[in-house]
C-alpha positions in Angstrom: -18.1 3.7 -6.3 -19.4 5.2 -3.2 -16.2 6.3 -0.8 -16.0 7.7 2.5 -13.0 8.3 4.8 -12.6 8.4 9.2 -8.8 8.7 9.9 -8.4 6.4 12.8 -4.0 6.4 12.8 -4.5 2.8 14.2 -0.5 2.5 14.8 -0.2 5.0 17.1 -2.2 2.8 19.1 -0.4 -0.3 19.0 1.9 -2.0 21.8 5.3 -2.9 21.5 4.1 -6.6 20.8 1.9 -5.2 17.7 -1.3 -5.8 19.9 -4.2 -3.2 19.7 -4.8 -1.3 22.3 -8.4 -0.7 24.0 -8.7 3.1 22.7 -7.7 1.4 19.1 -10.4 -0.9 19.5 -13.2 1.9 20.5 -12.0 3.7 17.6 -12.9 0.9 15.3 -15.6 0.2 16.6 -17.1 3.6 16.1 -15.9 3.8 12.3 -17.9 0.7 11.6 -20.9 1.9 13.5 -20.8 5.1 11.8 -20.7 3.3 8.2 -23.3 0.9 9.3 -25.7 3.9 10.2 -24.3 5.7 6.8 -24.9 2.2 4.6 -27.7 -0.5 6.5 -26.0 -3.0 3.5 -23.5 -3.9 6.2 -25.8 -5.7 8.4 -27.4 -7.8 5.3 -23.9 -9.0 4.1 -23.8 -7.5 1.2 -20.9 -5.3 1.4 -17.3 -7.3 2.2 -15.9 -5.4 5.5 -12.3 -6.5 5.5 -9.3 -5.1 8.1 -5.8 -4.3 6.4 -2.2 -5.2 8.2 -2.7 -3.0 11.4 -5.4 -5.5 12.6 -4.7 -8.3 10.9 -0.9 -8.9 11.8 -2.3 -7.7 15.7 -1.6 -10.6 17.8 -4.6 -10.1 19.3 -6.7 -9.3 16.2 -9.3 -12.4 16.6 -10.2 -10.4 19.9 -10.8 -7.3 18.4 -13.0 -8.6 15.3 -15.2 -10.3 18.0 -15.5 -7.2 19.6 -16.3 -5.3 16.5 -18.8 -7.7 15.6 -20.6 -7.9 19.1 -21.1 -3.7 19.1 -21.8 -3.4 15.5 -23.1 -6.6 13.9 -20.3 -6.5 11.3 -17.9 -9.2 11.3 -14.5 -7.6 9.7 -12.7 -10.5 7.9 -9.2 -9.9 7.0 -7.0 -11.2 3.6 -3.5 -12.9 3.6 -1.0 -10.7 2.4 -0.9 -12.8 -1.0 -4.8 -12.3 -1.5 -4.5 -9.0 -1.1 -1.2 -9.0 -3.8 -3.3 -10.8 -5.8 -6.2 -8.1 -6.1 -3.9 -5.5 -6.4 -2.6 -7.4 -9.4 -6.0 -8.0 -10.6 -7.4 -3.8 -10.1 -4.2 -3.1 -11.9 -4.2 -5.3 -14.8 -7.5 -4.3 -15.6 -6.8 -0.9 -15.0 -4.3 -1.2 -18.0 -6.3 -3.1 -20.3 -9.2 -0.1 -19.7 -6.3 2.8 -20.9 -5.2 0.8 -23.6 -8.6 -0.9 -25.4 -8.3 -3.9 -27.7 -4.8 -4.3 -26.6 -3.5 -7.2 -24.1 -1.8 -5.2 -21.0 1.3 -8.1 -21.5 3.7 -8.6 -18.5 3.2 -6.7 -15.8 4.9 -6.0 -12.6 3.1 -5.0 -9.8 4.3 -3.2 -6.3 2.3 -2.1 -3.5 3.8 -0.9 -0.9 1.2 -0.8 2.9 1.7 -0.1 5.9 2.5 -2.9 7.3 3.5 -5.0 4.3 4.3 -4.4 0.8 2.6 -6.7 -2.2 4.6 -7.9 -5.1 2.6 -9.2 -8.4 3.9 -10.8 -11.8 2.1 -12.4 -14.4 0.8 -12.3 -17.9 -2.3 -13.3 -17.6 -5.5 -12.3 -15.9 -4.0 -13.6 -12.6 -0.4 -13.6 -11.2 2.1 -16.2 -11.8 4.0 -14.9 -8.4 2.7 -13.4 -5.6 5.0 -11.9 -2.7 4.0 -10.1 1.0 6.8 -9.2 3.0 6.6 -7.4 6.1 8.7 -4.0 5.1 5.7 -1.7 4.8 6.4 2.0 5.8 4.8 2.2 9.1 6.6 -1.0 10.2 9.8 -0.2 8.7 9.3 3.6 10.6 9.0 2.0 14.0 11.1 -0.6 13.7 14.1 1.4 12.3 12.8 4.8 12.3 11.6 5.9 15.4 9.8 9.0 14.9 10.0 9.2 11.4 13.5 10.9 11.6 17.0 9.3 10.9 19.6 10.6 14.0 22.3 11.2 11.1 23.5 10.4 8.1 24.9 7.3 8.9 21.7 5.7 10.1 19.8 6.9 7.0 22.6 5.2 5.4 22.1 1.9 7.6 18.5 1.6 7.3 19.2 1.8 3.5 21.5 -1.4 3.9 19.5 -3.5 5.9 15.9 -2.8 3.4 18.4 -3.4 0.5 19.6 -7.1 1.9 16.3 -8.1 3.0 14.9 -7.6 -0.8 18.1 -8.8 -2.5 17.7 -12.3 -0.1 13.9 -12.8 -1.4 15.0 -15.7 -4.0 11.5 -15.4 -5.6 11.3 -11.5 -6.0 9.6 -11.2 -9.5 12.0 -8.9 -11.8 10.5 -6.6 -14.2 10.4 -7.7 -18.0 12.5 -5.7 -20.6 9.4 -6.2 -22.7 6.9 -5.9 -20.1 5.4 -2.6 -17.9 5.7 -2.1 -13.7 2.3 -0.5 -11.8 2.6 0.9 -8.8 -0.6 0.9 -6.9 -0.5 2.7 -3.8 0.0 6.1 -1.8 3.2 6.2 -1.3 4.5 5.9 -4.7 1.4 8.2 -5.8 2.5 10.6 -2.9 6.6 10.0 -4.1 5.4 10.7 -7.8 4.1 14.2 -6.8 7.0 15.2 -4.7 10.0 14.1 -7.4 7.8 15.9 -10.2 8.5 19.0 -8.2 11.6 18.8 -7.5 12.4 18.2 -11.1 10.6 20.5 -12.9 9.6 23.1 -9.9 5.7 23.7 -8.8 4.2 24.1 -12.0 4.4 21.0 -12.1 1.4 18.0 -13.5 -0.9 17.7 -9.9 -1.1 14.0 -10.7 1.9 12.7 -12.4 1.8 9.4 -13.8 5.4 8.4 -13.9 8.0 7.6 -10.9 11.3 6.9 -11.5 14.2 5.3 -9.6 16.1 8.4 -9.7 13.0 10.5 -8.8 13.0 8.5 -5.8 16.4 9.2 -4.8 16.2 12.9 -5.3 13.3 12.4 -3.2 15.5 10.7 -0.1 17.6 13.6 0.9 14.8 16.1 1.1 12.7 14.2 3.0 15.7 13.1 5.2 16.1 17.0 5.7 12.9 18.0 6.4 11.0 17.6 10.0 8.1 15.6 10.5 5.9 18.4 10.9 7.1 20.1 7.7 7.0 17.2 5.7 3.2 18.0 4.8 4.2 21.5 3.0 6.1 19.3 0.6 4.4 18.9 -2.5 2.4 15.9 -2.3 3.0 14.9 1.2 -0.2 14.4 3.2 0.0 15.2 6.6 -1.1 12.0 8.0 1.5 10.1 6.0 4.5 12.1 6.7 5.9 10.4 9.6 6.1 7.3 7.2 7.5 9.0 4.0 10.5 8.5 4.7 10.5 5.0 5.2 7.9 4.6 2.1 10.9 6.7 -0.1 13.1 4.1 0.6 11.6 1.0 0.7 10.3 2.2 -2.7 14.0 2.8 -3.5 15.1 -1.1 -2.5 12.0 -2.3 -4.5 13.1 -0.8 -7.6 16.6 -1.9 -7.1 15.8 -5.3 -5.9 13.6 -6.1 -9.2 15.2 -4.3 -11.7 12.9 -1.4 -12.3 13.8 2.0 -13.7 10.7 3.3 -13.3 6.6 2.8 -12.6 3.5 4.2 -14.0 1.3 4.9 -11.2 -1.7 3.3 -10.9 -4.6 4.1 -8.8 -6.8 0.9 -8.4 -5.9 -1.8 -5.7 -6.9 -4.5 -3.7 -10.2 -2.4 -2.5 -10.6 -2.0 -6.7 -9.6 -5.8 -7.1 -12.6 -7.1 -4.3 -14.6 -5.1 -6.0 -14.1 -6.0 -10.1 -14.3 -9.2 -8.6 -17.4 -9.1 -7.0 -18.8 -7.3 -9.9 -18.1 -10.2 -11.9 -15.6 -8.2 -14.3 -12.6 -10.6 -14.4 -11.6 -13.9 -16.1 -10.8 -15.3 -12.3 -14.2 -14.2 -10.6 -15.9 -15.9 -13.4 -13.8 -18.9 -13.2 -15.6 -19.1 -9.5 -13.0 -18.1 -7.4 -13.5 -16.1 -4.9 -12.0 -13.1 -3.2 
């Protein structure tokens, strides 16, 4: 897999509404010419260009896609936030199968938790039984209830804790871990959370990429976060700069999650929707070669 990055920071370009502004637009626009110029593909539909939450949930998202596709040639198409559960579950249950060969994964629980969304994936088989998108990712949940990245004090940490843990508990369909079954989490900010609570449990020595997250990790993790400013946060072990006005919120939405389906802890999985579209376009799951497509 061939992987190259342009940090556009999209939400700091949004309007109150959610609508993307004209400079966010330019700066898509730009990315896509720049990978069209890196990759020709593009232009012969060969490669699916898709837009995550920031431009998909925009209210005025069919405007900018247009747009995008008048400058560039590339139409981006976007996936419903069950689709793109559903891939995650998909990248992650073959993930499994690939560490453990000639064994069945079993039941798997799978949390993803976006930007703008988090995923939520169940099942047994080679596709989910349950499939869940709710709109609590961390940048949301940031600007919605934590401006800035900072709680004001204690008691609005405490708050925002509330509210994210009575939204989950009110999903009547929230898929609960298995006692015989494992939980994948599949995206930065449990991979950046892992890293961080490994640290602060056994010091810096710690593994670089640790595979385990648990609930209490996660809660150890709250407090120091809480504590720290924005422009700290990124001297914290595992804390990327560009995420750490969102870590925060990703700690505890993470920390609701858990609660809300019963899980202890998560094994952290790096594949995802991108991995899903692309096993399935490869051809390398039970679904793709039932012909349905991503």
């Amino acid at each position: 897999m061939e992987s190259r990055k342009v940090r556009l920071r999209l939400h700091h370009d949004l309007a109150l509404d959610g609508r993307l502004r004209k400079p966010g637009m330019r700066s898509v626009e730009q990315a896509v010419a720049e990978a069209v110029a890196a990759d020709p593909r593009l232009l012969a539909g060969k490669v699916f260009a898709f837009a995550t939450s920031v431009i998909r949930d925009a209210p005025n998202r069919d405007e900018v896609i247009d747009r995008v596709a008048r400058t560039t040639g590339v139409r981006l198409r976007v996936l419903p936030g069950e689709e793109e559960a559903r891939l995650a579950y998909v990248a992650a249950r073959q993930w499994a199968a690939s560490r453990r060969p000639g064994r069945a994964p079993g039941e798997l629980l799978v949390l993803d938790i976006g930007g703008g969304t988090l995923e939520v994936a169940a099942g047994d088989g080679d596709d989910p039984r349950a499939v869940l998108s709710l709109p609590l990712g961390a940048r949301r949940v940031t600007r919605d209830a934590l401006p800035g990245g900072v709680a004001s004090s204690p008691r609005e940490l405490a708050r925002v804790r509330r509210c994210l843990r009575r939204s989950l508990r009110a999903v009547p369909e929230l898929p609960r871990a298995a006692e015989d079954g494992r939980t994948l989490a599949c995206s930065k900010t449990f991979t950046q959370l892992a890293r961080l609570a490994a640290t602060l449990k056994s010091g810096p020595r710690s593994s670089r990429s640790p595979q385990r997250l648990t609930l209490a990790g996660v809660r150890a993790a709250i407090p120091v976060l809480a504590g720290t400013d924005v422009a700290d946060r990124a001297k914290l072990a595992g804390i990327s700069a560009h995420r750490a006005e969102q870590t925060l919120a990703g700690a505890l939405v993470a920390e609701a999650l858990m609660e809300a389906c019963a899980v202890r802890a998560v094994t952290i999985c790096p594949w995802s929707t991108r991995e899903g579209l692309l096993l399935e376009a490869l051809g390398a799951t039970a679904a793709h070669r039932g012909g349905r497509a991503a």
